[in-house]
RODOBA-623376 format. One record per atom (N, C-alpha, C): residue number from 1; residue in three letters; x, y, z. Coordinates in pm, whole numbers. Example, Ala and Ser with C-alpha at 12.3 -4.5 7.8 and 13.67 -1.06 7.14 Angstrom:
// RODOBA-623376
{1, "ALA", {1319, -569, 780}}
{1, "ALA", {1230, -450, 780}}
{1, "ALA", {1320, -330, 780}}
{2, "SER", {1285, -225, 708}}
{2, "SER", {1367, -106, 714}}
{2, "SER", {1290, 3, 787}}
// end
This chain:
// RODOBA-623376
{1, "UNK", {-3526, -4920, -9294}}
{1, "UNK", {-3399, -4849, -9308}}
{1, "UNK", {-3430, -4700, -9318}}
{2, "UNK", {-3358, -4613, -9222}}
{2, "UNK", {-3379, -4472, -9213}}
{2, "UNK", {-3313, -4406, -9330}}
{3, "UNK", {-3373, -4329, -9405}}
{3, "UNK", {-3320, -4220, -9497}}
{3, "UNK", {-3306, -4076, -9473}}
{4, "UNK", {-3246, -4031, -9468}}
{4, "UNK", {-3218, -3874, -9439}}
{4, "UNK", {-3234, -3773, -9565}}
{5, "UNK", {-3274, -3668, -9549}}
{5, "UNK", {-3269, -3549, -9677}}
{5, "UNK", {-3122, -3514, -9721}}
{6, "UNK", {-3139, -3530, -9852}}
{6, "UNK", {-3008, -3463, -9962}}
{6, "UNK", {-2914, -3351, -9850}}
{7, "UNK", {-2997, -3299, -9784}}
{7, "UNK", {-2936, -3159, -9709}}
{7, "UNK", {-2898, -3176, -9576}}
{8, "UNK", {-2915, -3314, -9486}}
{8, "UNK", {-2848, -3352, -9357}}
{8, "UNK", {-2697, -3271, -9390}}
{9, "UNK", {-2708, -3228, -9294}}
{9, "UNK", {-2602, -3196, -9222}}
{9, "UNK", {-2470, -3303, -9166}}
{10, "UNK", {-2370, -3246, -9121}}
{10, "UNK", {-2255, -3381, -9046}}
{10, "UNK", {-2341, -3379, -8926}}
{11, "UNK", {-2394, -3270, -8821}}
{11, "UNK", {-2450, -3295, -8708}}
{11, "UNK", {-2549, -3406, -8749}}
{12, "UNK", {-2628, -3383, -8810}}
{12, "UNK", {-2739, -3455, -8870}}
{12, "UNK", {-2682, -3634, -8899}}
{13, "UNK", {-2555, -3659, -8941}}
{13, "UNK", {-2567, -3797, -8992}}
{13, "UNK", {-2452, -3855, -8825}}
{14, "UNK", {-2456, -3747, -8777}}
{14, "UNK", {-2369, -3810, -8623}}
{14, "UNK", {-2447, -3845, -8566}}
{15, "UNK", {-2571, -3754, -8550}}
{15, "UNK", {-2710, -3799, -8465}}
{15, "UNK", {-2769, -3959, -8517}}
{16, "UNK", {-2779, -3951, -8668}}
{16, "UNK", {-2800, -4109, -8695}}
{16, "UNK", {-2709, -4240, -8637}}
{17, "UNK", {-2575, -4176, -8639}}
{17, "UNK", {-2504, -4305, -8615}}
{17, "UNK", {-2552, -4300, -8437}}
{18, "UNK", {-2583, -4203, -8369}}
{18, "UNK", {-2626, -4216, -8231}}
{18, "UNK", {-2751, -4272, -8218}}
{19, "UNK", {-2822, -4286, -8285}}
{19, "UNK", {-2965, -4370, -8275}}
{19, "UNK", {-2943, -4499, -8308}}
{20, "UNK", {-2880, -4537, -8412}}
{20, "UNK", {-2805, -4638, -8453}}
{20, "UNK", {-2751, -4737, -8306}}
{21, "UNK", {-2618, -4654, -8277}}
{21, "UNK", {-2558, -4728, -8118}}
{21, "UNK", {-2643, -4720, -8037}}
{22, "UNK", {-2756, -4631, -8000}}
{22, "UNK", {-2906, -4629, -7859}}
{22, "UNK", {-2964, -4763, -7896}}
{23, "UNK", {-2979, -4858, -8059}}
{23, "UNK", {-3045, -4966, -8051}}
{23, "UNK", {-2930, -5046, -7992}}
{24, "UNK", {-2824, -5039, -8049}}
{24, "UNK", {-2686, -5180, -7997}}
{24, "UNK", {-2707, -5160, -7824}}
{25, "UNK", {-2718, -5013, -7776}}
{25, "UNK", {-2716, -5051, -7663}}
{25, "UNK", {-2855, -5076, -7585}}
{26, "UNK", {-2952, -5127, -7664}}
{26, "UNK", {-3101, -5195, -7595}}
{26, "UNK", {-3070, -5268, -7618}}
{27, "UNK", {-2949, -5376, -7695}}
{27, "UNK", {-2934, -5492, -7723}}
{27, "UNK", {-2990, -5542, -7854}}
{28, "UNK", {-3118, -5421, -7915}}
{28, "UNK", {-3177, -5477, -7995}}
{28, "UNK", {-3133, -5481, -8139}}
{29, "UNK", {-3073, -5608, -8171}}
{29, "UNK", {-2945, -5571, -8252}}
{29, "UNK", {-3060, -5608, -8453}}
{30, "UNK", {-3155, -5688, -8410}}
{30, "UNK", {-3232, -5677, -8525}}
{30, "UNK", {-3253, -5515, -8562}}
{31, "UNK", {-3306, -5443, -8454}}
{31, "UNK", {-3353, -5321, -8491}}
{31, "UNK", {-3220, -5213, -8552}}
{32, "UNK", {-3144, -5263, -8483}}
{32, "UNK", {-3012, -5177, -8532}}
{32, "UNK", {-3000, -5263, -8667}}
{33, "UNK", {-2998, -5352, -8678}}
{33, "UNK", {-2955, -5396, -8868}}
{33, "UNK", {-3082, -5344, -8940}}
{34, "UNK", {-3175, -5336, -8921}}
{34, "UNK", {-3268, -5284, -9002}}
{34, "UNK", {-3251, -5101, -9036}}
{35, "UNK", {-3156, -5030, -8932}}
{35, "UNK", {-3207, -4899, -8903}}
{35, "UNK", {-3090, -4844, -9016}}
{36, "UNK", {-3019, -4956, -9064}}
{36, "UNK", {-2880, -4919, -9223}}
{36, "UNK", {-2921, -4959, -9308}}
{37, "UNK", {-2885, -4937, -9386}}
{37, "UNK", {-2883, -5026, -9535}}
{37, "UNK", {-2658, -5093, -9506}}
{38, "UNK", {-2647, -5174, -9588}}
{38, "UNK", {-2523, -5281, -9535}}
{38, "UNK", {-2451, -5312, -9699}}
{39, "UNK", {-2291, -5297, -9668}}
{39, "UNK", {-2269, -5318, -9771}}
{39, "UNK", {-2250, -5478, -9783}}
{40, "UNK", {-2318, -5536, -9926}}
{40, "UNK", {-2339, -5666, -9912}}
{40, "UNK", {-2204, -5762, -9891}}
{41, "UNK", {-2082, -5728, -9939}}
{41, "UNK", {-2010, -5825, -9918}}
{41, "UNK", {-1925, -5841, -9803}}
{42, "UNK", {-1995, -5782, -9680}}
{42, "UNK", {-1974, -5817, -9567}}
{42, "UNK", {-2070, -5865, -9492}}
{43, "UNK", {-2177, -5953, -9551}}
{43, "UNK", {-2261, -5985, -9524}}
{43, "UNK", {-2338, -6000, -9376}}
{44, "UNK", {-2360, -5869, -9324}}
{44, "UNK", {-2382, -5829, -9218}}
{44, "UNK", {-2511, -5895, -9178}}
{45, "UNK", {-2560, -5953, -9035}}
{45, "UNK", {-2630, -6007, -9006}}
{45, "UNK", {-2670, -5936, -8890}}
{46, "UNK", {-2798, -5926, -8794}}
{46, "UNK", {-2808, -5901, -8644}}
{46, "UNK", {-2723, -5965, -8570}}
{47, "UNK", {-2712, -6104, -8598}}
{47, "UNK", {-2637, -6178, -8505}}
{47, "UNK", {-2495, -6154, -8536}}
{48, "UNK", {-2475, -6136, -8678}}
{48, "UNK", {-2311, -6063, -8680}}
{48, "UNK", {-2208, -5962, -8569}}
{49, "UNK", {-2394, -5864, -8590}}
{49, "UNK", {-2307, -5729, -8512}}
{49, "UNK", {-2331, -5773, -8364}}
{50, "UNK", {-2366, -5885, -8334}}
{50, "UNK", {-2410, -5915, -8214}}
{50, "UNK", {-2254, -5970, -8155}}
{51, "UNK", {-2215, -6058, -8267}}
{51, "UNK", {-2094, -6151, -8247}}
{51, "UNK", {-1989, -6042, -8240}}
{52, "UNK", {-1964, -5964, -8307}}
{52, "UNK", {-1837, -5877, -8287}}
{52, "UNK", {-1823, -5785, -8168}}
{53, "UNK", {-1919, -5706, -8123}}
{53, "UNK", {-2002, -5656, -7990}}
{53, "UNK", {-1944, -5771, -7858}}
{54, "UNK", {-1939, -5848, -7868}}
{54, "UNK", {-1941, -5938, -7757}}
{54, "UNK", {-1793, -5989, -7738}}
{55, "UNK", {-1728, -6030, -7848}}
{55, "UNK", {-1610, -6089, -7922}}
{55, "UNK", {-1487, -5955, -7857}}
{56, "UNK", {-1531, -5845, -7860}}
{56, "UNK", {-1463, -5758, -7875}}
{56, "UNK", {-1355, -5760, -7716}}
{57, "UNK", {-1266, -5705, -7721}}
{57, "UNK", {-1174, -5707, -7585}}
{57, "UNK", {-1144, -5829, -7549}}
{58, "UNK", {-1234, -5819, -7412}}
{58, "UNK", {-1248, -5884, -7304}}
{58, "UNK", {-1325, -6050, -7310}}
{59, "UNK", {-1415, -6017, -7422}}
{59, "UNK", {-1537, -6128, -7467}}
{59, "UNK", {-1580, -6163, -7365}}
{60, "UNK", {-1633, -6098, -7373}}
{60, "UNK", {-1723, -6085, -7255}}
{60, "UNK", {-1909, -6078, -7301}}
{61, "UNK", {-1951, -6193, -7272}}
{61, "UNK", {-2139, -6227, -7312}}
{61, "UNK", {-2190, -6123, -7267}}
{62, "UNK", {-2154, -6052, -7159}}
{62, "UNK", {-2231, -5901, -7091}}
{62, "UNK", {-2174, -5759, -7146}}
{63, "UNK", {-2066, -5770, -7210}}
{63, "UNK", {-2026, -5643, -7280}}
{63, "UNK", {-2164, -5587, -7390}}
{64, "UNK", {-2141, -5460, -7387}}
{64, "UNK", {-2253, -5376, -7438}}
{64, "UNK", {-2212, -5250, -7508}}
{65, "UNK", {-2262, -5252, -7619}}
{65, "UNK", {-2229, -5053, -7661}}
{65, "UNK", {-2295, -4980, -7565}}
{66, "UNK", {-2252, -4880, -7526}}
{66, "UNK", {-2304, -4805, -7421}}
{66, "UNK", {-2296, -4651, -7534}}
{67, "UNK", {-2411, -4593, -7555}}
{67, "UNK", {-2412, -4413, -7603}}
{67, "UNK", {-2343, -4323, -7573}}
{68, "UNK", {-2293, -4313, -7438}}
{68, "UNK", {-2227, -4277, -7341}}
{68, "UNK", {-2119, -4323, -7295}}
{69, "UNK", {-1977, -4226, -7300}}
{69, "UNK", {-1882, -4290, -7217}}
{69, "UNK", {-1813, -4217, -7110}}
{70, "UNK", {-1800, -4248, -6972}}
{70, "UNK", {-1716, -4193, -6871}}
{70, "UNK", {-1568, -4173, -6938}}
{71, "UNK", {-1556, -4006, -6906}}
{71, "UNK", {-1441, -3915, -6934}}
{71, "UNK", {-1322, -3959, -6902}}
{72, "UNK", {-1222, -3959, -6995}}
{72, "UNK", {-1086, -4060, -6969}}
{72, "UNK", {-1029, -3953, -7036}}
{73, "UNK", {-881, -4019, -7062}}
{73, "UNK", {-740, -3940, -7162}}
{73, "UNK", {-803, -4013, -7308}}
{74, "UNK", {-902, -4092, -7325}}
{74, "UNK", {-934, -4135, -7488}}
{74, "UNK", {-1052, -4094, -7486}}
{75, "UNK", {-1097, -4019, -7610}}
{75, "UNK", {-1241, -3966, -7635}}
{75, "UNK", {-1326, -4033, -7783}}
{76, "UNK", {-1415, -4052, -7744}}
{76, "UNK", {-1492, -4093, -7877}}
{76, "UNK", {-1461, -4055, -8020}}
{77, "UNK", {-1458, -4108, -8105}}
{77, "UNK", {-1446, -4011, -8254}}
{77, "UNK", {-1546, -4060, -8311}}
{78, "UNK", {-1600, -3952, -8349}}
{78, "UNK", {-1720, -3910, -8452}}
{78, "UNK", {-1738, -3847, -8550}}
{79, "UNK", {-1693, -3875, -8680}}
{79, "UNK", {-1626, -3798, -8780}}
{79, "UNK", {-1703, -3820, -8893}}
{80, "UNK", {-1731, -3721, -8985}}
{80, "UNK", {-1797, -3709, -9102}}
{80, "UNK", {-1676, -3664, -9209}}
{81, "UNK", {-1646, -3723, -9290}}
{81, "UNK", {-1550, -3693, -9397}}
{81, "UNK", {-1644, -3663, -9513}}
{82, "UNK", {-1645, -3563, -9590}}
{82, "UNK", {-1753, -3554, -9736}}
{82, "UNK", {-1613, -3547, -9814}}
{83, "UNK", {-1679, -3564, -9986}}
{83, "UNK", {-1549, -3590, -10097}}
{83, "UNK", {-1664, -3502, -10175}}
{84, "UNK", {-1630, -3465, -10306}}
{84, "UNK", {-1688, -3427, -10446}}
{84, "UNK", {-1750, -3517, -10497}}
{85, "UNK", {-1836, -3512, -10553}}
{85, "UNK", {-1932, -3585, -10635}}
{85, "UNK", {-1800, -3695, -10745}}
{86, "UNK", {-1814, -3786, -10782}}
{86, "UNK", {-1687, -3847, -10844}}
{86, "UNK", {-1802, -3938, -10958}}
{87, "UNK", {-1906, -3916, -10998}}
{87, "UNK", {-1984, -4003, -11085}}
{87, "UNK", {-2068, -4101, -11013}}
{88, "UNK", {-2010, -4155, -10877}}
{88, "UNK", {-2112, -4298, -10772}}
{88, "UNK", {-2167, -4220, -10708}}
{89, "UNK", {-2277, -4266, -10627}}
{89, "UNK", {-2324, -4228, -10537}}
{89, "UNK", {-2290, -4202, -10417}}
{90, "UNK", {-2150, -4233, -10390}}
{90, "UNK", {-2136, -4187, -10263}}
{90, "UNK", {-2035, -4077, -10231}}
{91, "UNK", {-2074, -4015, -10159}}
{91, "UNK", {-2055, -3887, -10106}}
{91, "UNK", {-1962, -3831, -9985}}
{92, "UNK", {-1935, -3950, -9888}}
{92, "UNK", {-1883, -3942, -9760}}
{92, "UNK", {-1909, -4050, -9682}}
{93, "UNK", {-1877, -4051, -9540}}
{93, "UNK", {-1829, -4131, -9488}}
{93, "UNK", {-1830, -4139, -9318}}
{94, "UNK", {-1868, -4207, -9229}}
{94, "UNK", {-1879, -4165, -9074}}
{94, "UNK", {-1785, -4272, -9028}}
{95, "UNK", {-1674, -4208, -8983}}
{95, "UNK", {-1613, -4300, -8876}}
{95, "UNK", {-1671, -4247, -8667}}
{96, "UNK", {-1713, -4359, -8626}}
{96, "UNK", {-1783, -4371, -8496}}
{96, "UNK", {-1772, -4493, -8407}}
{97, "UNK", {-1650, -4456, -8335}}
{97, "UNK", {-1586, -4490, -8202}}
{97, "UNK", {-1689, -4579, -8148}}
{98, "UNK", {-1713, -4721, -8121}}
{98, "UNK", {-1788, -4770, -8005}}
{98, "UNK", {-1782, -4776, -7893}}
{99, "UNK", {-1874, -4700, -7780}}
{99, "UNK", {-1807, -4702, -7617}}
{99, "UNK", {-1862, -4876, -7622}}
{100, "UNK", {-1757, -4922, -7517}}
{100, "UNK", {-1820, -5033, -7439}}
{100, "UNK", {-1876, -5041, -7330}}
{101, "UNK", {-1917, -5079, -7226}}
{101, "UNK", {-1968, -5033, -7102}}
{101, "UNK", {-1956, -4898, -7042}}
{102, "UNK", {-1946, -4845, -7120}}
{102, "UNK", {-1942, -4685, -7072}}
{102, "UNK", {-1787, -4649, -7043}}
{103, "UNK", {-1717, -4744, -7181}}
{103, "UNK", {-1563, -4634, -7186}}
{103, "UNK", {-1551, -4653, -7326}}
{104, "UNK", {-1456, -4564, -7369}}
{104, "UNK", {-1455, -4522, -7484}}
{104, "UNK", {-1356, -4623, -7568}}
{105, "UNK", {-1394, -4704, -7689}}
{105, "UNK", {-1288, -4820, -7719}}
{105, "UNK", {-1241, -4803, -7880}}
{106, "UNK", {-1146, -4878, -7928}}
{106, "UNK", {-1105, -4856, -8085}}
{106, "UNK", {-1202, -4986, -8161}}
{107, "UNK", {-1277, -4991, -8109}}
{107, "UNK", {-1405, -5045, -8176}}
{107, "UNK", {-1461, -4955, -8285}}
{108, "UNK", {-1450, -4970, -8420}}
{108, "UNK", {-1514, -4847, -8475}}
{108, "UNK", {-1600, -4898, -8583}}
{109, "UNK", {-1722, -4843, -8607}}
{109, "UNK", {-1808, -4882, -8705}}
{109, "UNK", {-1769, -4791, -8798}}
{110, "UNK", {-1799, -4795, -8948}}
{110, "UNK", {-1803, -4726, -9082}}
{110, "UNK", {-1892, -4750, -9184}}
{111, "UNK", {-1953, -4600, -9191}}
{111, "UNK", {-2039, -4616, -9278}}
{111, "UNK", {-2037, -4581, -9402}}
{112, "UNK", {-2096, -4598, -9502}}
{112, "UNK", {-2067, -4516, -9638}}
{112, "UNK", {-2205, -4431, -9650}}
{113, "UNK", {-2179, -4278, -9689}}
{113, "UNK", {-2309, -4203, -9689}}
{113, "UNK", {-2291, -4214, -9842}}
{114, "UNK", {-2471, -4214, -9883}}
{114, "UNK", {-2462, -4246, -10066}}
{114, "UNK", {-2574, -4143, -10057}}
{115, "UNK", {-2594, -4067, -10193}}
{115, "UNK", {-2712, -3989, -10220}}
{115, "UNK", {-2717, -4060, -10323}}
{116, "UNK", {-2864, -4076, -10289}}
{116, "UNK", {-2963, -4112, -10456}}
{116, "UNK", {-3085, -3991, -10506}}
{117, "UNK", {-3150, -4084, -10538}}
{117, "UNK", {-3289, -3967, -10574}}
{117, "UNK", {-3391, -3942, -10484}}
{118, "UNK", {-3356, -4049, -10352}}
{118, "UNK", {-3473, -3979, -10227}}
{118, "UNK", {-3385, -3906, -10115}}
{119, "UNK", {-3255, -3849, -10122}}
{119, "UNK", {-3194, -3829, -10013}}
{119, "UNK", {-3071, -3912, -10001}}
{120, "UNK", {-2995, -3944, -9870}}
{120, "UNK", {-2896, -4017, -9805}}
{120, "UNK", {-2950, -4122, -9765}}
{121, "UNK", {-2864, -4226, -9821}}
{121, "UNK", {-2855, -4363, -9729}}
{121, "UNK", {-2727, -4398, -9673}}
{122, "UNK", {-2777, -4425, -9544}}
{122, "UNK", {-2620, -4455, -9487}}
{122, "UNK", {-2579, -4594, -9469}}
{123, "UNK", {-2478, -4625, -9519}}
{123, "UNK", {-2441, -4793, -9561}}
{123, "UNK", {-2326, -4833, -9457}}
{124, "UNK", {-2425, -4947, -9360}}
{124, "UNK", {-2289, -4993, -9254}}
{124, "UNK", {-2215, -5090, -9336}}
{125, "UNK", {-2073, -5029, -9342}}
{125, "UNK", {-1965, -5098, -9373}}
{125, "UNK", {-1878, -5199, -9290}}
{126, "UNK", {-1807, -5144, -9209}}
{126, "UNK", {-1763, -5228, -9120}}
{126, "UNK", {-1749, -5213, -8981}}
{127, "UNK", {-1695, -5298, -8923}}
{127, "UNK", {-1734, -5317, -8736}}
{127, "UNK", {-1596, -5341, -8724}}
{128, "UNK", {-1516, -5295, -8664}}
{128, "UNK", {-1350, -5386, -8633}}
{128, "UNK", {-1271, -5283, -8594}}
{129, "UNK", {-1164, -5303, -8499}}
{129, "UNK", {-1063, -5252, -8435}}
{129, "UNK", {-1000, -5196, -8554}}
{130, "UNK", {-947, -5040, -8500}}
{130, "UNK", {-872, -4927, -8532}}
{130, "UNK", {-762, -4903, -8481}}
// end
């Protein structure tokens, strides 16, 4: 699981969630569950994010996150929300649009950004239509 410095930036935790979707779209969906930390009571699995990925639209066994999406009237969202320190560890928040085959869909992952004592961990929350 990747950790980032106390001082990432929003560019900085957009770029993660983009390394993040570059594994969904090698398919390699172990490597993408390993590359979060997960909030447990959505008991996220490889084969989970595999099932919703596929499930999604069309359901289609060949559908794919694609990094990249051909330019339409709908554009990706990639959003970093930060809050004030509130006593928990967490800090903010990434909402990030999933393309599917290279168009842009209301597929959206969410993460929770937490600071502890080594930096940011970013916690995949959920996978599901917006």
């Amino acid at each position: 699981m990747a950790h980032l410095p106390a001082s990432a930036s929003d560019e900085d935790l957009i770029h993660f969630a983009d390394e993040w979707a570059s594994l969904l779209e090698a398919e390699d969906y172990a490597a993408a569950f390993a590359f979060t930390a997960h909030e447990p009571s959505m008991s996220w699995t490889p084969e989970l994010i595999r099932e919703v990925i596929k499930s999604y639209g069309e359901c289609s066994a060949s559908q794919k996150v694609t990094l990249h999406s051909k330019p339409t009237d709908i554009s990706q969202r990639k959003e970093v929300s930060r809050w004030h320190e509130d006593g928990s560890s967490g800090i903010g928040e990434i909402w990030y649009d999933l393309n599917i085959d290279g168009h842009a869909s209301d597929l959206t992952a969410t993460f929770h950004v937490e600071q502890g004592a080594d930096g940011l961990t970013v916690r995949l929350n959920d996978i599901h239509v917006m």
